[in-house]
PATI-240375 format. One record per residue (C-alpha): x, y, z; residue number from 1; residue in three letters. Coordinates in nm, 2 decimals. Example, Ala and Ser with C-alpha at 12.3 -4.5 7.8 and 13.67 -1.06 7.14 Angstrom:
2
      x      y      z pos code
   1.23  -0.45   0.78   1  ala
   1.37  -0.11   0.71   2  ser
END
This chain:
335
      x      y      z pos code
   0.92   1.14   4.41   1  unk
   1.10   0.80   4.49   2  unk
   1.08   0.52   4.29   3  unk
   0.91   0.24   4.40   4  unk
   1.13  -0.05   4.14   5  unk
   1.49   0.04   4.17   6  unk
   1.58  -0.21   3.88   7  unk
   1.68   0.02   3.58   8  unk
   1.67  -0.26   3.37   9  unk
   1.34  -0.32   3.38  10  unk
   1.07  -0.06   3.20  11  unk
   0.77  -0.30   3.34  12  unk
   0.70  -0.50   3.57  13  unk
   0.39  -0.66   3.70  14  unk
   0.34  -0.94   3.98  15  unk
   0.02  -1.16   4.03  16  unk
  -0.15  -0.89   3.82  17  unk
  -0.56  -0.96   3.84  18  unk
  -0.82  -0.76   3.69  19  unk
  -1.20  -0.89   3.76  20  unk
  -1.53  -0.76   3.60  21  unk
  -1.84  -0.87   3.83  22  unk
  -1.77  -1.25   3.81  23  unk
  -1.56  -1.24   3.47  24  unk
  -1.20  -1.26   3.57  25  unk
  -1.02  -1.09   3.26  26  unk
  -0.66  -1.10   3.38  27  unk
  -0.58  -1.39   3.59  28  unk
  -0.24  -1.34   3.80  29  unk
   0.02  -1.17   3.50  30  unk
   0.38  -1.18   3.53  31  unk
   0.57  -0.96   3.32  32  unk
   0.94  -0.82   3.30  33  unk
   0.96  -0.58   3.02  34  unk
   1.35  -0.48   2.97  35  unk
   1.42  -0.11   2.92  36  unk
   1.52  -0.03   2.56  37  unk
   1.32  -0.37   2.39  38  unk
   0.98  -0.39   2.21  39  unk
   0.77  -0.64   2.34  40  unk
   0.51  -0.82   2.15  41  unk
   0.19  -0.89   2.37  42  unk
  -0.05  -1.15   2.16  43  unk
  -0.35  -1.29   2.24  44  unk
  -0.70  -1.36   2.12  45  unk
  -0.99  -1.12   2.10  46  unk
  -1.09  -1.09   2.54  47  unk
  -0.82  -1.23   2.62  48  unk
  -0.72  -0.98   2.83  49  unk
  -0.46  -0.79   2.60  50  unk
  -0.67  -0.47   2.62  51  unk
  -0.73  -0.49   3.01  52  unk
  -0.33  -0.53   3.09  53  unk
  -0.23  -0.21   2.90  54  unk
  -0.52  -0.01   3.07  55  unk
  -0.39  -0.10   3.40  56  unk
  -0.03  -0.03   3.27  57  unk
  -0.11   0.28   3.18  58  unk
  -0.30   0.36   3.49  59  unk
  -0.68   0.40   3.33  60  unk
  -0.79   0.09   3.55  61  unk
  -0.72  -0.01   3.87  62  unk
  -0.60  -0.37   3.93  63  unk
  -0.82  -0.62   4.13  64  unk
  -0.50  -0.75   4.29  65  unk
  -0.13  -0.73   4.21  66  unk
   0.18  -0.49   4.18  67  unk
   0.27  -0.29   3.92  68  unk
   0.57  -0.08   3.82  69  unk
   0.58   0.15   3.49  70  unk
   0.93   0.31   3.47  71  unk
   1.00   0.24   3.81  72  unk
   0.70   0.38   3.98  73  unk
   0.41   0.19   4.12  74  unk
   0.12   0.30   3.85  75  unk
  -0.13   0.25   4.14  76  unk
   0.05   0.47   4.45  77  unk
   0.26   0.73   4.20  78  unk
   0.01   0.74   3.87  79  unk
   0.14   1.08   3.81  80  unk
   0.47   0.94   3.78  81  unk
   0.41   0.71   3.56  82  unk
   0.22   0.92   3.25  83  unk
   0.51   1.19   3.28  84  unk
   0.72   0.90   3.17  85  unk
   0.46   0.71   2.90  86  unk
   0.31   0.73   2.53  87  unk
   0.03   0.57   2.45  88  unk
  -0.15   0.53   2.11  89  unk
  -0.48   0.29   2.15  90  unk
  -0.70   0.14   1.91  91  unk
  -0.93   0.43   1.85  92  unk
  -0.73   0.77   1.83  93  unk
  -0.88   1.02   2.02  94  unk
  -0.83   1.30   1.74  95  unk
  -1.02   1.63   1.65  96  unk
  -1.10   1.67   1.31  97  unk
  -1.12   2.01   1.31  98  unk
  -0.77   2.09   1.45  99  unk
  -0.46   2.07   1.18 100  unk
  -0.16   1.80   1.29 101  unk
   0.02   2.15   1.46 102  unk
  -0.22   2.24   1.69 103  unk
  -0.29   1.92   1.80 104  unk
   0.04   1.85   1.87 105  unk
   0.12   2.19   2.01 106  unk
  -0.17   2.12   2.27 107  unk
  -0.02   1.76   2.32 108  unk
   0.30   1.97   2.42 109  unk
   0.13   2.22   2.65 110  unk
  -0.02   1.97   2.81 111  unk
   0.29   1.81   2.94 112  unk
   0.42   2.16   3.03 113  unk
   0.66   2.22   2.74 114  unk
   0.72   2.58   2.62 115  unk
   0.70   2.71   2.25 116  unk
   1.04   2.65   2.16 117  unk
   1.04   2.28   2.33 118  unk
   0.72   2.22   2.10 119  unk
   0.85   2.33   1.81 120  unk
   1.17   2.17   1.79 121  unk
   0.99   1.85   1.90 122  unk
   0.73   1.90   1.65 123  unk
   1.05   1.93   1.42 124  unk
   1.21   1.61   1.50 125  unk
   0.88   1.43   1.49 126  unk
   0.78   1.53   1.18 127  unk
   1.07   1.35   1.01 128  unk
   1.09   1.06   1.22 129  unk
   0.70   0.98   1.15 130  unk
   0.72   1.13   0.80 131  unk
   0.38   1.36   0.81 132  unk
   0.53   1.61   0.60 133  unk
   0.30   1.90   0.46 134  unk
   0.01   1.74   0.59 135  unk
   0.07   1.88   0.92 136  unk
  -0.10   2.20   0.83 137  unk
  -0.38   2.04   0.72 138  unk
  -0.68   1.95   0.94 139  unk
  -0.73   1.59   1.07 140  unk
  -1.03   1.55   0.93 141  unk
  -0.86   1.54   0.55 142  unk
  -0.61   1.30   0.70 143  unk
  -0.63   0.93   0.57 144  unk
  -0.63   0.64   0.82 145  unk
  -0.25   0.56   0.79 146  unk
  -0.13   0.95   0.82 147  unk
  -0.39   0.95   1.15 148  unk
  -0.20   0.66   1.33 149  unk
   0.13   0.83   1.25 150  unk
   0.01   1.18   1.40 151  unk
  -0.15   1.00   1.70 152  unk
   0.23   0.84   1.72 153  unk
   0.35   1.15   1.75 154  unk
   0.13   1.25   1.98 155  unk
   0.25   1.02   2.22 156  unk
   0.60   1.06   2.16 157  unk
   0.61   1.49   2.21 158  unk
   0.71   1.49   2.53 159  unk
   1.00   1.23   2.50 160  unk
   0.87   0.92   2.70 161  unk
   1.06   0.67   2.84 162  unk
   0.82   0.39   2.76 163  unk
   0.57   0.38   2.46 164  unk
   0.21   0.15   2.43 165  unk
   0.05   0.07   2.10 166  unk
  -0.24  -0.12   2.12 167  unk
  -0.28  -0.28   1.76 168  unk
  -0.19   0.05   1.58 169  unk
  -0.24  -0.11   1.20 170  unk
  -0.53  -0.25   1.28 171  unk
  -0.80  -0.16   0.94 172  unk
  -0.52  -0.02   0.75 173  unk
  -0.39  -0.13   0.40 174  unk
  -0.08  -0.33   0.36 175  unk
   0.12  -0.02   0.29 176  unk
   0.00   0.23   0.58 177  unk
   0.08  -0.12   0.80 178  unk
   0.41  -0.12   0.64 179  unk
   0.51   0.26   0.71 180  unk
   0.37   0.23   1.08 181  unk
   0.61  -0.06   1.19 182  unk
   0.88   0.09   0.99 183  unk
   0.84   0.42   1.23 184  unk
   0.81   0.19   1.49 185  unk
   1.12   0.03   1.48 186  unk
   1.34   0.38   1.45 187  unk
   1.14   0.51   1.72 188  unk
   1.29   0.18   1.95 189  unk
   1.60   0.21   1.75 190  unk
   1.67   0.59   1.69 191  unk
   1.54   0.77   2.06 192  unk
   1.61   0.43   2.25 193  unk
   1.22   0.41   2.35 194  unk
   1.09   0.08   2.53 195  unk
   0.75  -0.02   2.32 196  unk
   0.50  -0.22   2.44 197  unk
   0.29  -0.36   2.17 198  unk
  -0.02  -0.56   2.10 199  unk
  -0.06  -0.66   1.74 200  unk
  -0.31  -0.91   1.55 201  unk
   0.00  -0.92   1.28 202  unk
   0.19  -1.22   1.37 203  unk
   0.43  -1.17   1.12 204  unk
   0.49  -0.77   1.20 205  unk
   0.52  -0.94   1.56 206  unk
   0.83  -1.18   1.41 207  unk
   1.01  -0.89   1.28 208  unk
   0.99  -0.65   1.53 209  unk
   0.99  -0.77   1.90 210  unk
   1.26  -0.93   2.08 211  unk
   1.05  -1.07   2.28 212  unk
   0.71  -1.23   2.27 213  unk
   0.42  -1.29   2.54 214  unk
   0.11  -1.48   2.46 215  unk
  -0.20  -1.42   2.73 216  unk
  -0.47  -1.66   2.67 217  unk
  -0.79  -1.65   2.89 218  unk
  -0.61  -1.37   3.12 219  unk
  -0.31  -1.57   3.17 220  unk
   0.05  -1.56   3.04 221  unk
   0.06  -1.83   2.85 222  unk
   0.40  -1.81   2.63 223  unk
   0.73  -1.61   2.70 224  unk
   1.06  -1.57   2.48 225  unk
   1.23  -1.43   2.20 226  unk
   1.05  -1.51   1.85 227  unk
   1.28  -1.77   1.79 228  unk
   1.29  -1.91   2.08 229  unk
   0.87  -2.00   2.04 230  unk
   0.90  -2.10   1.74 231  unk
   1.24  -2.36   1.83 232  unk
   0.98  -2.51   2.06 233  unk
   0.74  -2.63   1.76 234  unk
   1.02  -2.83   1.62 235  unk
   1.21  -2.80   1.32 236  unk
   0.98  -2.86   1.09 237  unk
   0.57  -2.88   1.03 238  unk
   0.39  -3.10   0.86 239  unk
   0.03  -2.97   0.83 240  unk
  -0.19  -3.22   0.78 241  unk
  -0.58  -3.05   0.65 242  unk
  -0.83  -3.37   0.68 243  unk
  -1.16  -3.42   0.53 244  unk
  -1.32  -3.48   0.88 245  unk
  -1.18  -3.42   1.26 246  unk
  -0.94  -3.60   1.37 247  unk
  -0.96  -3.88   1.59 248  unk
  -0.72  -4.01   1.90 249  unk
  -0.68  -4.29   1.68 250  unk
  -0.51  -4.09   1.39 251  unk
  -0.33  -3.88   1.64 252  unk
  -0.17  -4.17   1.85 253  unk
  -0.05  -4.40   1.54 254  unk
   0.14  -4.08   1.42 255  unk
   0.28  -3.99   1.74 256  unk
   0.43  -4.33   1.72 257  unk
   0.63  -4.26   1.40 258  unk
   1.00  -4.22   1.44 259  unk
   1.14  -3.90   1.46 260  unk
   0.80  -3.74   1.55 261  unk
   0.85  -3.49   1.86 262  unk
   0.44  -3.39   1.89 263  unk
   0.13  -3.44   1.71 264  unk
  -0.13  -3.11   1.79 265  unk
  -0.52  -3.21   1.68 266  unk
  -0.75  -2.87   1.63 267  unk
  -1.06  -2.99   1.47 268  unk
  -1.00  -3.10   1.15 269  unk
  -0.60  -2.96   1.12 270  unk
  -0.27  -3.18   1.25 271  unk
   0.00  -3.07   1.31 272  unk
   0.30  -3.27   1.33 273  unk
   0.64  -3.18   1.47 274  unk
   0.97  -3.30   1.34 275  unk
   1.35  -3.28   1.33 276  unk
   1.34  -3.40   0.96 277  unk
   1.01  -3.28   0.77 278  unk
   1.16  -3.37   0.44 279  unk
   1.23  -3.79   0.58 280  unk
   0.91  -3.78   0.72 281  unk
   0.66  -3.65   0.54 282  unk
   0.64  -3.94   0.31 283  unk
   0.53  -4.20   0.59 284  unk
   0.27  -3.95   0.71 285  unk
   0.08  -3.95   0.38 286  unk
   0.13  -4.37   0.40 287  unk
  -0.02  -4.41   0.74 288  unk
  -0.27  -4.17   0.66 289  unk
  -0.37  -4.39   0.35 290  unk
  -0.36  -4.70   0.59 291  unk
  -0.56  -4.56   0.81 292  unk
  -0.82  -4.48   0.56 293  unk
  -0.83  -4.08   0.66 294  unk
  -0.93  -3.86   0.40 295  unk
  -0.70  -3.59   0.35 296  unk
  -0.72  -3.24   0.16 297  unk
  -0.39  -3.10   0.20 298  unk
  -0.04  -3.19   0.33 299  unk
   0.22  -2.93   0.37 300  unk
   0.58  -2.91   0.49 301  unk
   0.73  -2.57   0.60 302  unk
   0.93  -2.45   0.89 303  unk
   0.75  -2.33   1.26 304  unk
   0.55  -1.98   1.25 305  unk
   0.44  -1.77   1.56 306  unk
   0.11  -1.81   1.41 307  unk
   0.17  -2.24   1.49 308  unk
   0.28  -2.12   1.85 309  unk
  -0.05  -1.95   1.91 310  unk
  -0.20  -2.24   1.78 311  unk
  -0.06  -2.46   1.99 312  unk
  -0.11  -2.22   2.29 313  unk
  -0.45  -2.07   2.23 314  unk
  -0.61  -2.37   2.04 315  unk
  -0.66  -2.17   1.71 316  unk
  -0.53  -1.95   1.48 317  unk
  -0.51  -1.54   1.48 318  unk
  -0.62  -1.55   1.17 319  unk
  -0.93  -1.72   1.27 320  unk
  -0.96  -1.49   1.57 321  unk
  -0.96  -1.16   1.38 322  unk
  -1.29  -1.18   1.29 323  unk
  -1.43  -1.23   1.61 324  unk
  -1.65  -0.95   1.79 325  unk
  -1.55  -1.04   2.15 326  unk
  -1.37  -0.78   2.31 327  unk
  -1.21  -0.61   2.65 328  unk
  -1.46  -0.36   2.59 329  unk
  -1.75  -0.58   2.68 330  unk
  -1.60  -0.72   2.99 331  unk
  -1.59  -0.39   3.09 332  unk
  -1.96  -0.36   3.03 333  unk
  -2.03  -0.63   3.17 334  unk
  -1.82  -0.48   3.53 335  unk
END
């Protein structure tokens, strides 16, 4: 079967990419250039379409409008093609709990058309790479919700994909399983030389491990670059300013007009000011403040996050979003 995207250098890539539901467009014309051997960090609010682009990526749902290419093959013409040559591990892991880790992954292995010997040396590399141990002869119902994520890892990974999708894999877990799952995913990127696509609520996990970042907000692509790169375009430096009320255009414009201020961002009752020189500067923001006659709570200096990049691009934090109920799930309903 030829390939559609002769560009080995790119695992994914997706042109004016649209997915509507009914009346509710929930991707809105994606771009995306996924290299070969990098992880890429896909963030976004709850329905913001982060969900919806991996399904079509993957080749469970058909895009609206646009072209796609998954390891070089159109995922809408050659979707064969493409799951020969993909993992995927999604929110909810599709797991009998009346099968043991082997037999599940034995299937997983038949299923791709490997024989016994195939499966059981894969089994035997996969096993130390996402460090199940004994556990594998165990049934899946005994497992714990960390040891479930890493057997649905390796489910994805037994027949040896080119490209892998996680769709937030720590998401419920405790600090440690979270730990331990992005420690397996980074020798999986580093150790077999798979490309990952991942979508994470874990801004931080998202710092560490992705070379590059996209942002989709309200089905568009709203961010790009490496991790530092993003954060370079905050500034240098943050002051957080934490008022007692909102903030006014008033309070925003006379700080703007400080020297050595680059940007001022108001979301509700937060500032954010951006700086070469945090340290100079923060001094003459508290004064001005006072002037001005603004109650304030709490005033903080500290160097750009990715969690102040999807602030500035999505209008509020992740951490404020990750108790939100909206979902791709109900824009599928709602289709």
């Amino acid at each position: 079967m030829e390939k559609t995207n002769n560009n080995e250098n790119e695992a994914i890539v997706t042109q004016g990419l649209v997915r509507e539901f009914g009346q509710v467009k929930a991707v809105d014309g994606v771009d995306l250039s996924v290299h070969r051997g990098e992880i890429y960090g896909f963030l976004g609010p709850n329905g913001a379409g982060k969900t919806t682009v991996i399904r079509m990526l993957i080749t469970l749902l058909s895009p609206t409008a646009g072209t796609i290419s998954v390891a070089g093959f159109d995922a809408v013409a050659q979707p064969d093609q493409v799951r020969l040559r993909i993992g995927a591990a999604l929110q909810e892991a599709a797991l009998d709990a009346k099968q043991t880790g082997r037999e599940l992954l034995t299937l997983q292995g038949r299923l791709y058309g490997l024989r016994g010997r195939e499966i059981a040396a894969r089994m035997a590399d996969l096993t130390d790479l996402i460090d199940i141990g004994d556990a594998m002869g165990r049934l899946i119902g005994t497992y714990s919700g960390g040891m479930k994520r890493r057997l649905d890892l390796a489910a994805a990974l037994i027949h040896q994909p080119e490209i892998l999708f996680l769709d937030e894999p720590t998401t419920g877990l405790d600090p440690i399983s979270r730990s331990r799952i992005f420690d397996e995913v980074g020798k999986i990127n580093t150790e077999l030389g798979v490309t990952i696509f991942l979508t994470t609520q874990y801004l931080e996990e998202a710092d560490a491990l992705a070379h590059r970042v996209g942002v989709i907000d309200r089905g568009r692509l709203a961010a790009q670059g490496t991790p530092a790169e993003l954060k370079r375009s905050r500034g240098s430096d943050l002051i957080i300013v934490k008022l007692e009320a909102e903030a006014s255009t008033q309070v925003t414009a006379t700080l703007l007009a400080l020297p050595s201020v680059e940007a001022v961002d108001a979301h509700d009752s937060e500032l954010t000011v951006s700086t070469v020189n945090g340290a100079a500067l923060i001094s003459s923001v508290a004064l001005k403040l006072n002037e001005l006659g603004v109650g304030v709570r709490e005033l903080t200096l500290r160097t750009p996050t990715l969690d102040d990049v999807f602030l500035q691009v999505t209008g509020y934090r992740l951490s404020q979003d990750e108790t939100g109920q909206a979902s791709e799930e109900a824009e599928d309903e709602a289709g």
